[in-house]
C-alpha positions as CSV (number, residue, x, y, z in Angstrom):
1,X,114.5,71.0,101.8
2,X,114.6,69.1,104.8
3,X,112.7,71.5,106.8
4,X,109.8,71.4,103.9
5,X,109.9,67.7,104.4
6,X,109.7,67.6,108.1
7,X,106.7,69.9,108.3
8,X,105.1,68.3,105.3
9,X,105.4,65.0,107.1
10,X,104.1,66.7,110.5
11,X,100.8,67.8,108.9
12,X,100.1,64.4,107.4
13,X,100.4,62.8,110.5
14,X,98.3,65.4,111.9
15,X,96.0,65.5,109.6
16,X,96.0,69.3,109.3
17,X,97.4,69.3,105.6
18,X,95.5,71.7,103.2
19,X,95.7,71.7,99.5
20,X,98.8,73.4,97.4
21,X,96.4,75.6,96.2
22,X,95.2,77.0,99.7
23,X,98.5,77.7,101.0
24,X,100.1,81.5,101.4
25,X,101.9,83.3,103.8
26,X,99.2,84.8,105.3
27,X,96.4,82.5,106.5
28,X,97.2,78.7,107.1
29,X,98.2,77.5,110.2
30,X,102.0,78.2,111.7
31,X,103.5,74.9,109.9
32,X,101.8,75.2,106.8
33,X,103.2,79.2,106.7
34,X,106.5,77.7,107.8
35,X,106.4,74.9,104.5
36,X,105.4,78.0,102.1
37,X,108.5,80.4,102.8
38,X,110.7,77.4,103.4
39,X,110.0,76.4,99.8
40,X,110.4,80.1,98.5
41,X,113.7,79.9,100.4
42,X,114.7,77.5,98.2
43,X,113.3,78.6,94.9
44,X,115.5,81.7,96.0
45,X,118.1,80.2,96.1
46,X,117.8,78.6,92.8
47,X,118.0,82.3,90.8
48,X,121.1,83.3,89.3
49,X,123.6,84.8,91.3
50,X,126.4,87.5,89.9
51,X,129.3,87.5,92.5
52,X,133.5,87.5,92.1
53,X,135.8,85.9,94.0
54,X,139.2,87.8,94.8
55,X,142.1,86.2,96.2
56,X,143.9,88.7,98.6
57,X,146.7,86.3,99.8
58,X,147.8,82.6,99.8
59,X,145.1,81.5,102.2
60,X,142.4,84.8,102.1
61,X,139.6,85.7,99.9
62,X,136.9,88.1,99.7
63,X,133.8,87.5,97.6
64,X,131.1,89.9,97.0
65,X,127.8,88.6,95.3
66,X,124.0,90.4,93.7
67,X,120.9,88.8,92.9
68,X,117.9,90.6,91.9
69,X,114.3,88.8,92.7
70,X,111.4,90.6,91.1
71,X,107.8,89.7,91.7
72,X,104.3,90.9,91.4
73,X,100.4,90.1,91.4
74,X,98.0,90.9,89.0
75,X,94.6,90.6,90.1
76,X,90.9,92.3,90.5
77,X,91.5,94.2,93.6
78,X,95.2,94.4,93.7
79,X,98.1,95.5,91.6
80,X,101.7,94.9,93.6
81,X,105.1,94.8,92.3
82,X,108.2,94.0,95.0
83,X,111.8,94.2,93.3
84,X,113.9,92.7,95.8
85,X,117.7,93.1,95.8
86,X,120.0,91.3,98.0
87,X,124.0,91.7,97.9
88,X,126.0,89.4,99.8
89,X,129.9,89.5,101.0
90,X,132.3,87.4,102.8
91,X,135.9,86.0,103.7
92,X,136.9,82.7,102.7
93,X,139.7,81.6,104.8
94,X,141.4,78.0,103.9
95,X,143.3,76.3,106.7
């Protein structure tokens, strides 16, 4: 989030800001495309996540995680659906 507010605050001052409404991932300039998939980034992050935690020892354990993001447009010329799946794992080790 404070990446969005940093390039938020650099097109202000630059005086390069365009309306929420103009903005996407594929025409704006480099910091407005930065601000959109920054804030998708975050909305990401905000989805439910399914994932377990298993302790394998006294200071060891391994976690495993899925989230599934599905998204589409509907429009005149287009018709796009994009299920995105992302599965995370990892080792916590407490010292």
């Amino acid at each position: 989030m404070v990446i969005a507010a940093v390039l938020f605050t650099w097109l202000v001052v630059t005086d390069t800001f365009s309306p929420l409404a103009e903005l996407s991932v594929s025409q704006g300039s480099f910091v407005e495309r930065l601000i959109v998939g920054n804030a998708g980034l975050v909305l990401f992050n905000l989805l439910p996540f399914a994932g377990i935690l298993v302790h394998a020892g006294k200071r060891w354990s391994i976690k495993a995680g899925y989230r599934l993001l599905e998204g589409s447009a509907d429009n005149d010329e287009v018709y796009t659906f994009a299920p995105v799946h992302c599965v995370a794992a990892g080792v916590v080790v407490r010292f």
